[in-house]
N, C-alpha and C positions, 0 to 999 in steps of 0.2 A: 504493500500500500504506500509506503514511505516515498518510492520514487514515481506517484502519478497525485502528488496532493497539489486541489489548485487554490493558490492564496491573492487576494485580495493585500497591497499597502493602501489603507487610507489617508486623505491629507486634508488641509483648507483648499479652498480655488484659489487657482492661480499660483498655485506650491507644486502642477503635477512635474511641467521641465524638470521644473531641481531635485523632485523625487527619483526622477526617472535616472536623469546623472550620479546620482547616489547610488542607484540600484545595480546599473551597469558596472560601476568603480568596483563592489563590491561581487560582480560578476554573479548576480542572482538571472534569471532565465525568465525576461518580463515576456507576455503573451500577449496584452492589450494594455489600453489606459482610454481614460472617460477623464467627465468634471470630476473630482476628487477621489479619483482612485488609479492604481495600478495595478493592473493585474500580473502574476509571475506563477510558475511553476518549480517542484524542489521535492526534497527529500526533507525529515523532521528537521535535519540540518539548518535549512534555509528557510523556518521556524527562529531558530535560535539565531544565526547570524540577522535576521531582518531586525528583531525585539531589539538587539542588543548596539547595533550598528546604525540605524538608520535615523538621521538627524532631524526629516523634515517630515516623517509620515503622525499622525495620530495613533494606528493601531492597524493588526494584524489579523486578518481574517481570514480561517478555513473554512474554503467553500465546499458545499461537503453535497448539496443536490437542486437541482434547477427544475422546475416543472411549473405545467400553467396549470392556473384554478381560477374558476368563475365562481363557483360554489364555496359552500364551508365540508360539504362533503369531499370534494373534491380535494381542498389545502388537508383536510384530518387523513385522508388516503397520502396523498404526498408522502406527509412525513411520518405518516405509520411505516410507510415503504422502505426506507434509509435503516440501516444497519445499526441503530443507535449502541447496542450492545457491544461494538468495537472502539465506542469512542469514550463512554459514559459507563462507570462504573456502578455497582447497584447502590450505594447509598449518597451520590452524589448529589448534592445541592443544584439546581435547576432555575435558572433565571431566562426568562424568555422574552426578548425584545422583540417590536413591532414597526413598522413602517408598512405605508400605501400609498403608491403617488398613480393616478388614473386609473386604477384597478376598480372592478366591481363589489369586490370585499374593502370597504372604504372604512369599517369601523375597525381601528387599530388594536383597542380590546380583545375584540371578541376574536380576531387573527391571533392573538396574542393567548389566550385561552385555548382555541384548539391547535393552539399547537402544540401547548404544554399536554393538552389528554392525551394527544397523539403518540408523543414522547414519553409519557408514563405509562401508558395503557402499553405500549411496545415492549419496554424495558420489566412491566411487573412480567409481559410474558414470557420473559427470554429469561429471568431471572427465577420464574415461579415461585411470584410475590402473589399473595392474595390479596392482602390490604395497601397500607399505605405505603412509598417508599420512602423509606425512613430519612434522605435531605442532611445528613450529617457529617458528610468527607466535605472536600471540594468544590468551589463551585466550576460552575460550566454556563456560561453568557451564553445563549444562544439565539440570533434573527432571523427572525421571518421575514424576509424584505419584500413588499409586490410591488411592480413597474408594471402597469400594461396587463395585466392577469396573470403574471409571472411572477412565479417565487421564487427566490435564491436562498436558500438555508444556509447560514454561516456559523458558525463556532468562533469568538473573538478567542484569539490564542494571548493578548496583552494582559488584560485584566484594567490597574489604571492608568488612563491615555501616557499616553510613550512623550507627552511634553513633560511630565513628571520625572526628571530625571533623579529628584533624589536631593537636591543640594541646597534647594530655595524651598528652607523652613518657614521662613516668615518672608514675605513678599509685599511692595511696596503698592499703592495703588493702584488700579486697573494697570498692573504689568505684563509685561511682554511676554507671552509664551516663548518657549523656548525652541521649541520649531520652529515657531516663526524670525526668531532672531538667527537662528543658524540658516533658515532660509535665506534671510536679508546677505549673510555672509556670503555665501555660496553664491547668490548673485551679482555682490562684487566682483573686482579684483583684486579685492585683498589675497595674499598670500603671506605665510605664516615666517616668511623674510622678511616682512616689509613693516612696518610699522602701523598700530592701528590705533585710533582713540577715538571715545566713547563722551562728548564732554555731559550729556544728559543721560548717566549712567543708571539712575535709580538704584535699583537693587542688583545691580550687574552682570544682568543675562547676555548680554551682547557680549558683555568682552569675556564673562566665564565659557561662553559656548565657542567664542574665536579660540583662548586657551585652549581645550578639550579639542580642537579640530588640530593646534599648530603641533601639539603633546599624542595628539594619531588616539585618544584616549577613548574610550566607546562609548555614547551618552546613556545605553543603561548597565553598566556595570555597577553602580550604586543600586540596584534596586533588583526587586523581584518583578516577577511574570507568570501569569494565571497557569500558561500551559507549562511550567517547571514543574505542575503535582499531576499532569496528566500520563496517568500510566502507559496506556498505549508509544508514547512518544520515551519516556524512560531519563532518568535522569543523567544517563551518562552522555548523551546528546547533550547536553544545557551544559554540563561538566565539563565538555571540549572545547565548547564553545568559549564559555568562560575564560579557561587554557589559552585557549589562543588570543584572545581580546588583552590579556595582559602579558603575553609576549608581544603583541603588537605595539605597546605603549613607546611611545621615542621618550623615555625619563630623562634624557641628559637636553633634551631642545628647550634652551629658554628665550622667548618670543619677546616681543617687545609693545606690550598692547598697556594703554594710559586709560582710565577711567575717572572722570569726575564730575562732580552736582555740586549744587549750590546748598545743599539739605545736611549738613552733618551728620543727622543720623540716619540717613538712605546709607551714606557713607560705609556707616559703621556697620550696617546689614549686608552692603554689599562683601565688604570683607567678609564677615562671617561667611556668608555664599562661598566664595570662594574659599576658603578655609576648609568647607565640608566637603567643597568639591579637590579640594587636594590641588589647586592649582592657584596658591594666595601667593606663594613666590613666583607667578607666570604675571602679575598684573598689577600698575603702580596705580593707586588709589590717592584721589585727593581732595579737598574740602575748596570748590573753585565755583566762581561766577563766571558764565560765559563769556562775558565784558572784558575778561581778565586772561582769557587761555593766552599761553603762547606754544603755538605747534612746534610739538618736541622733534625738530629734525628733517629732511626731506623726503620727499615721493613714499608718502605716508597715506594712511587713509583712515577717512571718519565715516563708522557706522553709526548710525546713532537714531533715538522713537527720541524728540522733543516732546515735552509735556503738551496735550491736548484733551480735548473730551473731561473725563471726566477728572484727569491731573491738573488740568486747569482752564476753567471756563471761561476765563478773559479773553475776549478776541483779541484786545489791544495787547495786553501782555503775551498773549501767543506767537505774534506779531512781529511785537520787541524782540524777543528768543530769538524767532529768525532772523532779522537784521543784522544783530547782532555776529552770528551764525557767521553769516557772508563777509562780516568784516576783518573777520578773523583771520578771511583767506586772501588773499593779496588776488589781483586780476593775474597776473603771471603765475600764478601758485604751480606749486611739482603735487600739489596733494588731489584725491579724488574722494568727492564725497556723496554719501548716501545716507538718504533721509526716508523715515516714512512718517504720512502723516495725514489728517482730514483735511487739513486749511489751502481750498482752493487757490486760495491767494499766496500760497507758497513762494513762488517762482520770483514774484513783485517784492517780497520782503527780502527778499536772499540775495536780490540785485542779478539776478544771471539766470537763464532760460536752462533747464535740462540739456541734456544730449539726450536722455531719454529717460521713460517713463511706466510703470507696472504700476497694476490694480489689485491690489493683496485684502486680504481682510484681517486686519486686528480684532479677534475678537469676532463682536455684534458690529464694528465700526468697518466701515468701508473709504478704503486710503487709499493714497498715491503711493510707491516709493521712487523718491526722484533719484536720477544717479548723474551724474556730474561727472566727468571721466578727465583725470588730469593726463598729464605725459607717465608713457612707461620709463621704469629707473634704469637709469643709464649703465650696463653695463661695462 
């Protein structure tokens, strides 16, 4: 079974390119891609290297059966038909999610109901349960998803979203996921030579995620993953994997990435962050007013989420920020810089038009990220 499993990477829109570049580096075997997903092929393997590797996806999905249904008769037959006894052990814990987007079964519930009979009614018979199944090992996430009268049955093999990497305990204001800032990277041209600074650092996802990329570090190795207790797949799979994620580590590269806020005690959070995340000697933290930066060095680059929404409701102050921003950089400047942000008016504060421009979603918030592209460094 191990070498025909078909998996699902999911993301935000407008994250699948960078998913995709991700997928390929890591030589996983993609088969399709859609609005926020990928699809890829593998062995439990490529299970464990997606969870553990993959910087910009949400979570990881085994697709386990596809069929159409008009009917409730029809979805309860589906998923009575799938093998559950190969995936699901008998006293597992059972969570069963729902989605319907132009389907005839339109009430989410009630999709969501027979699917769970369907699945227990299967399992008391393969198990020869007569009553209840007792729901006390493991859980097991599992969705119903209909498109069009179409079900796709999936198994989330993640557990909690793969932005969680583990290091940001406490987190400052409507902050940056952390996908999404390793996306913003990835869409640069920063590279882990080059200099990078952060001056609206908040809690320090940006430059902890640039760390973690420049250190080759894998963003879940702090944490666990649902399908680690799933027997079928075995722990010595998760165990290699593991293995190899920390012989990957480049421990001796120290990067040269600047971070700082105006906030003192954002400050002090972001250290801690970084601190958990084991990369506080990767990254100079400092207690600074934007008014104030002076750009550490040449043909350097600034990623950077200005305060917006609900960080700061000031138009005029939002504003300020960016003007600011731009005077920082000289019209000749060697540096490139990238911004994400709501305020259309971006472009007019900052003094200078993009080279170009992406539609990302922060969040509920729907952003630009502008990219500004200085000269490459002069070898």
């Amino acid at each position: 079974m191990q070498n025909e499993l078909n998996l699902t990477a999911t993301c935000a829109f407008g994250l699948e390119a960078s998913l995709k570049r991700e997928m390929i580096s890591l030589g996983l075997n993609i088969t399709s891609s859609g609005d926020g997903r990928v699809e890829f092929c593998g062995g439990f393997d490529a299970i464990a290297r997606a969870n553990l590797w993959l910087r910009c996806a949400d979570r990881i999905l085994l697709k386990i059966a596809e069929f159409p249904a008009k009917t409730f008769d029809e979805l309860f037959d589906g998923v009575f038909a799938i093998s559950w006894q190969d995936f699901i052990p008998r006293d597992s814990k059972i969570i069963v999610l729902g989605k319907s987007v132009k389907s005839k079964l339109s009430s989410v519930p009630s999709c969501q109901s027979i699917t769970k009979k369907a699945i227990v009614e299967k399992l008391k018979l393969k198990y020869g349960i007569a009553e209840h199944l007792p729901e006390t090992g493991f859980e097991y996430r599992i969705q119903a998803a209909l498109l069009k009268d179409v079900v796709t049955v999936t198994i989330d093999t993640t557990g909690a979203a793969l932005h969680k990497r583990g290091y940001r305990q406490i987190a400052s204001a409507a902050p940056i996921k952390e996908t999404l800032a390793a996306a913003m990277i990835e869409l640069s041209y920063w590279r882990k030579n080059r200099i990078l600074l952060d001056p609206f650092c908040g809690s320090g996802t940006i430059a902890i995620e640039a760390a973690l990329i420049a250190k080759n570090i894998a963003p879940g190795l702090m944490r666990n993953f649902a399908s680690e207790n799933w027997q079928f797949i075995g722990r010595e799979v998760w165990a290699t994997a593991r293995k190899n994620a920390y012989l990957a580590m480049d421990t001796e590269y120290n990067p040269k990435i600047f971070a700082s806020d105006i906030n003192p005690q954002l400050i002090e959070l972001a250290r801690e962050n970084a601190r958990i995340a084991g990369i506080d000697d990767c990254i100079e933290f400092a207690v600074a007013d934007i008014a104030d930066i002076k750009l550490p060095g040449d043909y350097g680059v600034i990623i950077t989420n200005p305060p917006y929404g609900e960080r700061l409701s000031d138009g005029d102050a939002v504003q300020t920020l960016h003007t600011h921003l731009g005077r920082i950089l000289p019209k000749d400047t060697t540096w490139s810089t990238y911004v994400i942000t709501n305020d259309p008016t971006f472009e007019t504060a900052f003094g200078r038009r993009a080279n170009a421009k992406r539609k990302l979603f922060n969040g509920n918030i729907k952003t630009d990220y502008y990219q500004f592209h200085g000269p490459k460094p002069v070898v």
